[in-house]
C-alpha positions as CSV (number, residue, x, y, z in Angstrom):
1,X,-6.7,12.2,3.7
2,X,-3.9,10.7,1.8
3,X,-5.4,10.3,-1.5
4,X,-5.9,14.4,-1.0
5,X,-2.4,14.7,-0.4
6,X,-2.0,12.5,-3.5
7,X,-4.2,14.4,-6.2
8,X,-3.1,17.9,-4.6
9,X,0.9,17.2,-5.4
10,X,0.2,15.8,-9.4
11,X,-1.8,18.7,-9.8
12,X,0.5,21.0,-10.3
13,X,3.0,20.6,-13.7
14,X,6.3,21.7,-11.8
15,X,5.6,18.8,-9.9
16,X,4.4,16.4,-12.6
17,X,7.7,17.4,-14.3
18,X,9.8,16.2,-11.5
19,X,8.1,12.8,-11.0
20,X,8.7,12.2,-15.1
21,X,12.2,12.9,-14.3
22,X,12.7,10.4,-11.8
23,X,10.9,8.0,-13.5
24,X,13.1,8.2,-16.3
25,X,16.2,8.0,-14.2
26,X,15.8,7.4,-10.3
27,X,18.0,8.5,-7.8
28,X,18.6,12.5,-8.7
29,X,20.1,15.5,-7.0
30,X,18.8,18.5,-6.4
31,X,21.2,20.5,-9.1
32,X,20.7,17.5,-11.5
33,X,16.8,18.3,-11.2
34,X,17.2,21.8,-11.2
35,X,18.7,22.2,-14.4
36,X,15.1,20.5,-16.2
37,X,12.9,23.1,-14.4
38,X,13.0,26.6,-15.0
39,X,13.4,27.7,-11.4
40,X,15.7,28.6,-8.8
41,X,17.1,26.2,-6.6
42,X,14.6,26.9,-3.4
43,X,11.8,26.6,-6.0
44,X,13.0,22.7,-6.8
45,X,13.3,22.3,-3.0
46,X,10.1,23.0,-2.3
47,X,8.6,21.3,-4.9
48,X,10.1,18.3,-3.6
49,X,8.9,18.9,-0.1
50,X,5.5,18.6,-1.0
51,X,5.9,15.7,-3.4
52,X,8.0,13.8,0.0
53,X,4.8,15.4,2.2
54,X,2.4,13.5,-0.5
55,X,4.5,10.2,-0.3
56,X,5.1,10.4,-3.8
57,X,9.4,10.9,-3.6
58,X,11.9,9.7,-1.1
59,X,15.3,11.0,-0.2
60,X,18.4,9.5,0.8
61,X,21.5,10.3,1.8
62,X,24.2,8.9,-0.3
63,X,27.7,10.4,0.3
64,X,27.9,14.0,0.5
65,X,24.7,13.8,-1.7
66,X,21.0,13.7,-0.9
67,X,19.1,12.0,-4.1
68,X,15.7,11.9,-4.8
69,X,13.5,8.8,-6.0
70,X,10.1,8.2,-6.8
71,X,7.9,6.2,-4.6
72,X,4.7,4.8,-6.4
73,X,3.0,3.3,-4.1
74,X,0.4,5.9,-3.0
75,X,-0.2,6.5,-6.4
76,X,-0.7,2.6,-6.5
77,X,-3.3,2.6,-3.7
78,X,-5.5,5.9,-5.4
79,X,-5.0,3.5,-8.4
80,X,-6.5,0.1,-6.3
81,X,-9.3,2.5,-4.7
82,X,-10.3,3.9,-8.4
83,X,-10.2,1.3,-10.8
84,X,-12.5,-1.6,-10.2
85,X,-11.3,-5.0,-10.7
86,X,-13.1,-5.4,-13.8
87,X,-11.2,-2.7,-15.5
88,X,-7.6,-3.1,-14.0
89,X,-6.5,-6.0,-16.2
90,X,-7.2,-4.0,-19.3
91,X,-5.7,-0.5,-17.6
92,X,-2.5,-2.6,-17.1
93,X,-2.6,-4.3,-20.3
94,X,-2.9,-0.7,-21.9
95,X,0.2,0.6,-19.5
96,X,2.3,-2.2,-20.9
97,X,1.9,-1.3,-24.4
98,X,2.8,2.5,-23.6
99,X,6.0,0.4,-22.6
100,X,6.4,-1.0,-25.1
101,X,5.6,1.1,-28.0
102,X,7.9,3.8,-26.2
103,X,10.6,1.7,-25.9
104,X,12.5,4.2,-23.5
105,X,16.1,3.5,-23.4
106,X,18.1,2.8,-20.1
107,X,22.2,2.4,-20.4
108,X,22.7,1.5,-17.0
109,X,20.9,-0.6,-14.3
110,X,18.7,1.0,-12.2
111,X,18.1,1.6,-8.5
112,X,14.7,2.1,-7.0
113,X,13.2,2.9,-3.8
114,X,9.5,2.3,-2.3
115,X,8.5,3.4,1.1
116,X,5.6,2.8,2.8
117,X,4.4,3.5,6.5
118,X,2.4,1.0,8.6
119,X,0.7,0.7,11.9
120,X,2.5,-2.3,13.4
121,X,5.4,-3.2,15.4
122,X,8.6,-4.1,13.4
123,X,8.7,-7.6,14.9
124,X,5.1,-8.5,13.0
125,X,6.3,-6.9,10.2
126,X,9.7,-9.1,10.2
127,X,7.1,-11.8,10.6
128,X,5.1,-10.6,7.3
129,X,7.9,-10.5,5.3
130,X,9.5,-13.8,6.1
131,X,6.4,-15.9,7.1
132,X,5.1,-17.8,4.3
133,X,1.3,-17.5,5.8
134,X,1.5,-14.1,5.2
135,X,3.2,-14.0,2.0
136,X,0.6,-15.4,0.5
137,X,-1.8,-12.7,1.9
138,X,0.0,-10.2,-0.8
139,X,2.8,-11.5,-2.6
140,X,0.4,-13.3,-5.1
141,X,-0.6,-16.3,-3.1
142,X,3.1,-17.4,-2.2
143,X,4.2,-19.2,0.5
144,X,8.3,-17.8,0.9
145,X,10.2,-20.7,2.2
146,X,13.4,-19.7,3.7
147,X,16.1,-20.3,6.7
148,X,16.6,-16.6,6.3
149,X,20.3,-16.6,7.5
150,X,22.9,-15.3,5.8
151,X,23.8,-17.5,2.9
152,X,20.5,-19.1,2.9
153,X,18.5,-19.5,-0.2
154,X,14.7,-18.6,-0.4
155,X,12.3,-18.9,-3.0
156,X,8.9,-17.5,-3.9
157,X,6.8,-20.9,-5.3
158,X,3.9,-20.0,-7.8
159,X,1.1,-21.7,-6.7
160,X,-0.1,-22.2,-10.7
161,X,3.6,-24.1,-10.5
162,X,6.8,-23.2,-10.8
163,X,9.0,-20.3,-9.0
164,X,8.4,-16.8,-9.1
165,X,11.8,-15.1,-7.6
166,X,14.6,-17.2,-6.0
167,X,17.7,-15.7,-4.4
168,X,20.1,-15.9,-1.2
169,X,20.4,-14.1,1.8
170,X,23.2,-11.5,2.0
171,X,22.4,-9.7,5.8
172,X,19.8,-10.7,8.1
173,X,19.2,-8.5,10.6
174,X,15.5,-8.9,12.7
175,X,13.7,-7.0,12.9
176,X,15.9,-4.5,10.9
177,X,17.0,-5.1,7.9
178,X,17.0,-8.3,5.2
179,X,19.4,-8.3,2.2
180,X,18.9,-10.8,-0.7
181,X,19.6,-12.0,-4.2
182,X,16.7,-11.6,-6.7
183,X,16.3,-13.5,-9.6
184,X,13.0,-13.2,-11.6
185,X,12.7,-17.1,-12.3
186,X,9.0,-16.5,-13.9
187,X,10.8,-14.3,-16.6
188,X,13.5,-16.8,-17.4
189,X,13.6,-20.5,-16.7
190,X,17.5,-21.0,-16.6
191,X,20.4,-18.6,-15.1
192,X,20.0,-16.4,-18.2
193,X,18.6,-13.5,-15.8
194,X,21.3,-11.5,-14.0
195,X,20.7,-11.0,-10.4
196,X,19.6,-7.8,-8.8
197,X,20.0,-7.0,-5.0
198,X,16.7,-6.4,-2.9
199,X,16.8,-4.6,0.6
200,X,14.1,-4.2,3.0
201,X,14.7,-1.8,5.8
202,X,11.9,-1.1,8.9
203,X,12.4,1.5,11.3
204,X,10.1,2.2,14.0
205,X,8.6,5.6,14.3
206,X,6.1,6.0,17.6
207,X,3.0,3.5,16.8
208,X,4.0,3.0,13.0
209,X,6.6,1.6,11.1
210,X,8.8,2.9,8.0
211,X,9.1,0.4,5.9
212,X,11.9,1.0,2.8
213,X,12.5,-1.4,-0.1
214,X,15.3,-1.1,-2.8
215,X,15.7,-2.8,-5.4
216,X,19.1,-2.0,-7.0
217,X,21.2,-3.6,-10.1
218,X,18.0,-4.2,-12.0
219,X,19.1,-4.2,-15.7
220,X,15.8,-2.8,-17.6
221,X,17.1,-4.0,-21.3
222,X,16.5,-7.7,-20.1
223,X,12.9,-8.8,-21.3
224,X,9.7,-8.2,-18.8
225,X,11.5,-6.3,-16.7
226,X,9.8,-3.0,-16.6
227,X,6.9,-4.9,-14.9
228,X,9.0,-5.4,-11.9
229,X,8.3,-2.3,-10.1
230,X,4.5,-2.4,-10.7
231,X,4.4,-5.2,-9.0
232,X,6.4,-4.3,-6.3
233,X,3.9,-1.3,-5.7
234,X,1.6,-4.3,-5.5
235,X,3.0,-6.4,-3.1
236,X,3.9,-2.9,-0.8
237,X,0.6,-2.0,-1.0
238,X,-1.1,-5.7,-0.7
239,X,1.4,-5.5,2.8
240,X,0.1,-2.7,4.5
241,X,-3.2,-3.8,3.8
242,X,-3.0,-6.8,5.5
243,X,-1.3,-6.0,8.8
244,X,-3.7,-3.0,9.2
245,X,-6.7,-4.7,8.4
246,X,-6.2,-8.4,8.2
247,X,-7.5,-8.6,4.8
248,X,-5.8,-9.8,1.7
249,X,-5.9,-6.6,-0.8
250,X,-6.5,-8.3,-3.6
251,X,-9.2,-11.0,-3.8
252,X,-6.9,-13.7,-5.5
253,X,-4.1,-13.1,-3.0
254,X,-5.7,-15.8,0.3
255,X,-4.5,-17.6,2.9
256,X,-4.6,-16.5,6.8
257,X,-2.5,-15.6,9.7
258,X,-2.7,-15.9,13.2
């Protein structure tokens, strides 16, 4: 089972160790990690072998480099399976203090990368991403409203009122690959917020799909930020969990889609 793969990689500290480091800066190499751990080179490798084999780090090649990011969202899903409803507001309301109280410090914006797989074809997954009827499924109750050429704006309306993200689109590509603006209009009203670039990649892989988001340029001293990614491990997870079962993840998140 997943979660098995899951609890079986953070067991080990080596590993834990490594999963701290890319939190604290995303996007490593092998050499840069090396030099935490006290371990050969192959030892490191391995390690991140098993964390990729878990789902909890991803690798891309970038250059002449391959780096190394953390991917949260299996360790979202053990999260969604484990805490009950009733407890999660207060688990996340705890998480936000550590935040806040430890007040890490990040000189430069950051680069992140989530990937998911998912039993479906990459045309209905094109269609979940860009079809406000199943946006709302998972990306907490809103209807996307877009053109989604390039240049086009698209917005994320709140359904309490207001705008969650707005942006435009940079490269649309179905059912490849969808480039956009991000503003986070629900953490600042006006044009305050700097923008941040989101990417969404699917590749097909036999009877599932790969699905990759990045969100790079996201400058963590602006206010509210460091919620961002959370929720992104939300909306990946709430995803999945509707094209393979039909079923909104989380109760609040309704709507249908034929």
């Amino acid at each position: 089972m997943a979660d098995d793969r899951v609890f079986k990689a953070l067991a080990d500290p080596h590993r834990r160790t490594l999963l701290d480091l890319l939190f604290q800066q995303d996007g490593r190499s092998l050499s840069d990690l090396q030099a935490h751990l006290p371990m050969t080179r192959f030892g490191v490798m391995k390690h991140l072998q098993n964390l990729e084999d878990a789902g909890l780090v991803t690798s891309r090649k970038v250059g002449r480099e391959k780096l190394h990011y953390l991917n949260p969202v299996p360790i979202q899903q053990v999260y969604d399976r484990w805490v009950s409803k009733y407890a999660r507001s207060w688990a996340s309301t705890l998480t936000r203090l550590k935040y806040v109280l430890e007040d890490a410090i990040m000189t430069e914006p950051v680069r992140h990368v989530f990937v998911v797989f998912i039993r479906t074809t990459p045309e209905r997954l094109w269609q979940a991403l860009t079809d406000g009827t199943f946006t709302e499924q998972y990306y907490f109750g809103s209807r996307v409203e877009s053109s989604w050429e390039r240049g086009a704006a698209y917005r994320y309306p709140n359904p309490a009122g207001g705008l969650f993200v707005e942006g435009n689109v940079l490269e649309s590509d179905p059912p490849r690959r969808l480039v956009m603006t991000f503003r986070p209009v629900w953490l600042a009203g006006d044009d305050a917020m700097p923008l941040s670039t989101v990417t969404w990649e699917i590749e097909s892989e036999g009877s599932v799909c790969k699905l990759t988001l990045i969100h790079a340029d996201l400058d963590l001293h602006q206010p509210g930020t460091e919620g961002i990614f959370e929720g992104w491990s939300r909306i990946v997870s709430g995803l999945k969990t509707v094209l393979e079962t039909g079923e909104p993840l989380f109760a609040e998140h309704t709507g249908g889609a034929s």
